[in-house]
N, C-alpha and C positions, 0 to 999 in steps of 0.2 A: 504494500500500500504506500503513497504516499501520500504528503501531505504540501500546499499549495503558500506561498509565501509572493507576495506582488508588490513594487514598487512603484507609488508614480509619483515622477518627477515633474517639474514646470521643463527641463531644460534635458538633453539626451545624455546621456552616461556613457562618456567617452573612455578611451582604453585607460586612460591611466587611472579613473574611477573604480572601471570594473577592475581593474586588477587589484586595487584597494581591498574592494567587495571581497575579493578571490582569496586575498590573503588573512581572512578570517578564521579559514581552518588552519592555519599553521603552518610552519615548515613539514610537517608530516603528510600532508596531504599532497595530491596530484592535480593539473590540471591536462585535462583531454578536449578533446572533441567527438562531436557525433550529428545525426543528420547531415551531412555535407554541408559541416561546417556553421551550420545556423544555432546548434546549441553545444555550451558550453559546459564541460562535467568538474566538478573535485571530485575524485577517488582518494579513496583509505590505499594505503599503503600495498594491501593485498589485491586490488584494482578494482574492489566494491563501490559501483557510484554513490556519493553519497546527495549530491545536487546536482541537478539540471537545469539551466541559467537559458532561456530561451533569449534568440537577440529583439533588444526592444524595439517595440511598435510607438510610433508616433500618431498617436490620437487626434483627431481634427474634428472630431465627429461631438457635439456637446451632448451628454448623457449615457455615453457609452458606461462610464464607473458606477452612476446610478442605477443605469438599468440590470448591470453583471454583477455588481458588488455591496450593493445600497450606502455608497460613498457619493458624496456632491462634488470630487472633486475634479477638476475638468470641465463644469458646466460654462464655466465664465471665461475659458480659454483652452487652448491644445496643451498636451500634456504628453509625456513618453510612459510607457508600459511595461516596466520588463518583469515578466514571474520568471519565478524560481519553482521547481519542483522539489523534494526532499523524501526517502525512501525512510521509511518508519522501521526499517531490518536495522536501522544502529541508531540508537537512542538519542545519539548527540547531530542528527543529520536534520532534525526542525531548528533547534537552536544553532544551527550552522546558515541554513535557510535564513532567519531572521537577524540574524546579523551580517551577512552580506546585504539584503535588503536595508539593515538599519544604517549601514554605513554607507549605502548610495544616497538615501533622504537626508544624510549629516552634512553630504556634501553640497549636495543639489538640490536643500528644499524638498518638500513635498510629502507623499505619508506611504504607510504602507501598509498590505489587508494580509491576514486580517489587524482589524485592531487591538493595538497593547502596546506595555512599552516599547518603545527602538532602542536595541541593543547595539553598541558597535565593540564587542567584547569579542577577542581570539575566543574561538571553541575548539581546546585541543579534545581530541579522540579518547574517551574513557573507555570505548565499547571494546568489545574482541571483535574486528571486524572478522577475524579469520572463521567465524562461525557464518557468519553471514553469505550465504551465496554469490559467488561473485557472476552470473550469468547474466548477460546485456540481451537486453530486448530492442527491436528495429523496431518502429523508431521510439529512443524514450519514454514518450508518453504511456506504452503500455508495462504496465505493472507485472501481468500473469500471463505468458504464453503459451499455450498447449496445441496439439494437432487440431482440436477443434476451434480454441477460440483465440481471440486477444482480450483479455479483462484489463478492464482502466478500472481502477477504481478512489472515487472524488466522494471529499467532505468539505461541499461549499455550497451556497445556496439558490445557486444557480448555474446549474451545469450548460454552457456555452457553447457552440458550435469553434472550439480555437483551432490555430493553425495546427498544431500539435496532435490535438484529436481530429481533425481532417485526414494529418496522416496514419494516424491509429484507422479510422478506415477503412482509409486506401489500402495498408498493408494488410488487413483482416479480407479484404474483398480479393484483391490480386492473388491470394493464396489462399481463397475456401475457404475462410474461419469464420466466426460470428465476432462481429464486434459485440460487448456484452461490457454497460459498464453498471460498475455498483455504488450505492449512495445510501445516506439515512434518510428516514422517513419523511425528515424534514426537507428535502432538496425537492426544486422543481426543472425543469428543464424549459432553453430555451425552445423558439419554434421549429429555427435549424437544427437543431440536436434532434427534434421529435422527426423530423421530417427525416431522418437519416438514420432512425432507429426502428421506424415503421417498416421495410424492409425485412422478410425472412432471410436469415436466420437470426439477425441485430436484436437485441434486447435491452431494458432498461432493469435492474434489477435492485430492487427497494429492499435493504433491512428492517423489520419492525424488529421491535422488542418485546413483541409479543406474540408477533404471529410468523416469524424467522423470515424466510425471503418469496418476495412474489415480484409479479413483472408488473412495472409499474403504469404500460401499456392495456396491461390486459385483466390484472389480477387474478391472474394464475397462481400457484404454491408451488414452488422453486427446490431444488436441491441442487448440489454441486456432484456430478456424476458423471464418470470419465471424461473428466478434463473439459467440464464446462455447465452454467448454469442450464438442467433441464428441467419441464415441468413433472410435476407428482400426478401422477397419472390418478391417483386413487382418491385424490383432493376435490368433495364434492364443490364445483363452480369458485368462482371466485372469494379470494381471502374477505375478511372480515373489515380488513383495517382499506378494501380498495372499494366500500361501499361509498353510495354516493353522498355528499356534503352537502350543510344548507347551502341555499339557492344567496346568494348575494344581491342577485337584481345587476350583476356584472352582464353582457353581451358582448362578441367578439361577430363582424361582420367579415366573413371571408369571399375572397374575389378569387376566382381560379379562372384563369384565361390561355390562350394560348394565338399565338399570330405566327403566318410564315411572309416571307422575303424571297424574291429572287435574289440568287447570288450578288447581286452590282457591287461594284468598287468604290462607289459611292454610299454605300447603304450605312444608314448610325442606325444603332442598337438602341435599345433603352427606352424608345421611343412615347410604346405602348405603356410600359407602367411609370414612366414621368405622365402622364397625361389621365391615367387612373388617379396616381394618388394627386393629384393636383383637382379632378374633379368631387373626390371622395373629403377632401381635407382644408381644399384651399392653397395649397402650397404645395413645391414638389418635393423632392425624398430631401433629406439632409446630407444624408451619407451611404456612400458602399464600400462592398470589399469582398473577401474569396471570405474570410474566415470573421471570427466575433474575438475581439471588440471591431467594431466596424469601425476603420478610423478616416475613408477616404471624403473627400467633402464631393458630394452628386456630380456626376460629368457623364453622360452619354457616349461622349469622346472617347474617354480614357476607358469605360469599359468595352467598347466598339473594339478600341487598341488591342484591348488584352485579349477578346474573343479572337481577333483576326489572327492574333502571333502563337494562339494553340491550336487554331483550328488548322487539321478537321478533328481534333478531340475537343470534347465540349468543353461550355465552360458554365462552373457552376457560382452563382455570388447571392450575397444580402446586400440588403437596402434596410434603411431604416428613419423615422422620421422625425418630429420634434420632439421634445418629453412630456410637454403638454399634448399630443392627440399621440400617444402609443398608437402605431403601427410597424409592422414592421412585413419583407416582403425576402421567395426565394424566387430565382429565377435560372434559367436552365436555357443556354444557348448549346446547338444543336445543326452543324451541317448533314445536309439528309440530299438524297438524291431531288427530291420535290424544292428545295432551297434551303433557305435558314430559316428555323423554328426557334419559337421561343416561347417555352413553359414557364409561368409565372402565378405562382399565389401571393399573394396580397391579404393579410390581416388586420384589420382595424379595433381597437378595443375602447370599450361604451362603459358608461358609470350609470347608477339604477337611472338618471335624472337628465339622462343624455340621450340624443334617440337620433338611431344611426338613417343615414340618409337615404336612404331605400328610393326615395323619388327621384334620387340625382341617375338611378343605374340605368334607365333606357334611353335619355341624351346622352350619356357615356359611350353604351354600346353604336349607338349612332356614328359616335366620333371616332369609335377605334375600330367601327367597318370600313368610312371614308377616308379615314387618315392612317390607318394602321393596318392595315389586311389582316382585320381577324377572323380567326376561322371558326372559335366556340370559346364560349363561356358562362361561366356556372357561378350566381350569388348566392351565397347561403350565409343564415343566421343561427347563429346558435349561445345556448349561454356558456358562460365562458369569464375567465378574471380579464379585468381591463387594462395591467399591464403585461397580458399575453405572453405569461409561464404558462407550463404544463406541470399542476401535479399529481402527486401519486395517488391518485383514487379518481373513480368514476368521473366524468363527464359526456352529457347527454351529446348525441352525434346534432352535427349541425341538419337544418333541415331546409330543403333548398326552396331561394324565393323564384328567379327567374334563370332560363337558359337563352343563350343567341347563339346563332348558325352563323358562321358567315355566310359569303355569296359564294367562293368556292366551293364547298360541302351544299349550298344549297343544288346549287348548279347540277353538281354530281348527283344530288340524290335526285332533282326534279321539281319544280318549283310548288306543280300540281299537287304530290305528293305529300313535300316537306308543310306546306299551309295547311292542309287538312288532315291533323292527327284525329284517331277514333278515340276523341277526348273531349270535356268541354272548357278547351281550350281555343284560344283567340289570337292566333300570331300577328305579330305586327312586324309589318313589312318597314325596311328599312333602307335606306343607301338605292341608287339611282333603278331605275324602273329595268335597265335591261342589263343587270347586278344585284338583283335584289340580295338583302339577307334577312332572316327573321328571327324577333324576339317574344320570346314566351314567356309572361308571366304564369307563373305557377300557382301564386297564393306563399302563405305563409305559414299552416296549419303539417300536424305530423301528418298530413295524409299525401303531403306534396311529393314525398317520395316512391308513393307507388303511381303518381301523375307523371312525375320523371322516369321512372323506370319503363312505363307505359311507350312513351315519347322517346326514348332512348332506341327499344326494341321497333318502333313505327320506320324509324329513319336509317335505324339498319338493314332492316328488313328490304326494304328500296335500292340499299347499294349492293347486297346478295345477288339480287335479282341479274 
């Protein structure tokens, strides 16, 4: 297991800092590298890592701290990032963890999470590290590696989509494992974490303390059984502790869309959901980036850049928005032989007294059939907290309000066809008479899901044919 130690500075932690930091463990200690080079290790003597010193991230993004760590600080300007990981296998490797971080804030201002004193005290080695396993995991981040899984396992209060566990991922997925990470009861997870853990065989795995481990997904009852968490087969339904909580009067409004592009050399990305969240919120995103904390400040440009220099491997990013209207958005760019695709959800999060915009969604769709070739998309409301964690226990599925077709998809299936589902439903035609595309309200009630599902199978059925 480790344990999570973060620094942030107003100003970046240059080498001769970090080495400061480095020299906390002593003359006895090592320093290495790992990940190609992006993180930095002390080892004990016997070559046990004892910290893992990720390089820091320059924040530009305001609430990034609040939202990941419930720190304000950062809100009133950019700030530098750097955590520290620390393996709980040698006793003195948290207090090693915190006084390098205490000794970057001695220099450079600023605080460090979690909070308690700042230490900038040498931590020599009291442990036997020679009991300690000295065996490295690709990349750092994961804790427990076995032929089936990679286990991360976090004690923080919001488990994050980071760089680090992007690449815990990537290397669970490239090699057949489950990502499976573990957490107390108390942890919620962000959107991008859930979104990346929905996925078979990926798990979220909750310890209670009183009913031992279930998925925090699903609530299942968990064991640890050749070399990885599986469920208890013999466990009537879900645990006790993933029953559902009172109702808040919170709402979270999600937008799932998707648009395609012809290939051009011209073509900017980002297009469609700067133009969602600008009609949903008033304003466009704040920030993006591949990983959490989101620190880049909003450019269509620059993720345009990035998509073109990986493609044709996709590219996957967040967005996120002010800290007054929580939103936050994943988006998924995609060279396909039909063009470039682009998958995008969009979450919005509502307080009991706030009432999400439902009226704005069919001049939306309007705008992003004429301006943006979209091809479908799905609004749905559901309850939900309004600053859009995910925790461990039940939450009712969203229920969907309205769907749009584009004009592509309508074209394909028939225009005849797609306007007259066996429902009593009323599409509304949208975008130029010999283009059309259609928007369907649904309603709002749990019954909109067997009207979607109805309408789903209407329009498949059409392209079968």
């Amino acid at each position: 297991m480790t344990k999570d130690v973060i620094a942030l500075t107003p100003t970046m932690p240059d080498i001769r800092t970090l080495l400061a930091g480095l020299y906390a463990g002593g003359p006895d200690v090592r320093v290495d590298s790992a990940g190609d080079g992006a993180v930095v290790q002390l080892r004990a003597p016997g070559g046990h890592p004892l910290i893992s010193v990720e390089a820091p991230i320059f924040v530009q993004v305001p609430g990034e701290a609040s939202r990941l760590l419930g720190t304000a600080i950062g809100d009133a300007g950019p700030f530098w990032w750097t955590e520290t990981r620390s393996t709980t296998a040698v006793p003195d490797a948290e207090s090693l963890a915190r006084s390098f971080a205490g000794r970057l804030v001695s220099v450079l201002g600023g605080t460090t999470w979690p909070p308690g004193p700042v230490t900038t005290d040498v931590v020599p080695l009291t442990s036997d590290t020679a009991q300690a396993p000295a065996t490295d995991t690709s990349p750092p981040g994961i804790d427990v590696l076995t032929d089936q899984a990679a286990v991360v396992i976090q004690d923080r209060p919001v488990v994050a989509m980071s760089s680090w566990l992007s690449d815990a991922l990537r290397t669970a997925a490239t090699t057949n494992r489950a990502l499976q990470i573990v957490t107390p009861h108390t942890t919620r997870l962000t959107v991008p974490t859930r979104t990346a853990l929905q996925g078979h065989p990926n798990r979220w795995i909750v310890q209670d303390p009183e009913h031992g481990y279930y998925d925090g997904l699903s609530g299942a009852a968990l064991r640890w059984h050749n070399g990885a968490f599986t469920p208890i087969r013999t466990h009537p339904g879900p645990v006790p502790a993933f029953t559902e909580q009172p109702v808040s009067g919170d709402r979270q409004l999600i937008v799932s869309l998707r648009t395609q592009h012809a290939p051009d050399a011209g073509l900017l990305l980002g297009g469609a959901l700067d133009t969602t969240w600008q009609h949903l919120t008033g304003a466009p995103p704040t920030g993006w980036s591949t990983a959490e904390p989101v620190n880049l400040p909003w450019s269509t440009r620059q993720l345009t850049d990035l998509a073109r220099t990986r493609a044709p491997r996709p590219t996957w990013l967040i967005a996120v928005g002010h800290p007054d209207r929580p939103a936050i958005a994943t988006q998924r760019i995609t060279r396909t032989t039909a063009g470039v695709e682009e998958d995008i959800t969009l979450a919005l999060g509502y307080g009991p007294v706030e009432t999400p915009p439902l009226d704005t969604i069919q001049p939306l769709a309007e705008v992003l059939v004429s301006r943006h070739n979209l091809t479908s998309m799905l609004t749905s409301l559901r309850p939900g907290r309004r600053d859009l964690t995910v925790p461990p226990h039940f939450e009712k599925p969203p229920v969907p309000v309205t769907f749009t077709l584009g004009a592509g998809p309508v074209s394909d299936i028939g225009f005849a066809h797609a306007s007259r589902p066996p429902l009593n439903l009323h599409p509304i035609q949208l975008g130029p008479t010999a283009a059309p595309a259609l928007h369907y309200p649904l309603g709002d009630s749990a019954t909109t899901w067997g009207a979607l599902q109805q309408l789903t199978t209407h329009l498949t059925a059409a392209r079968e044919k």
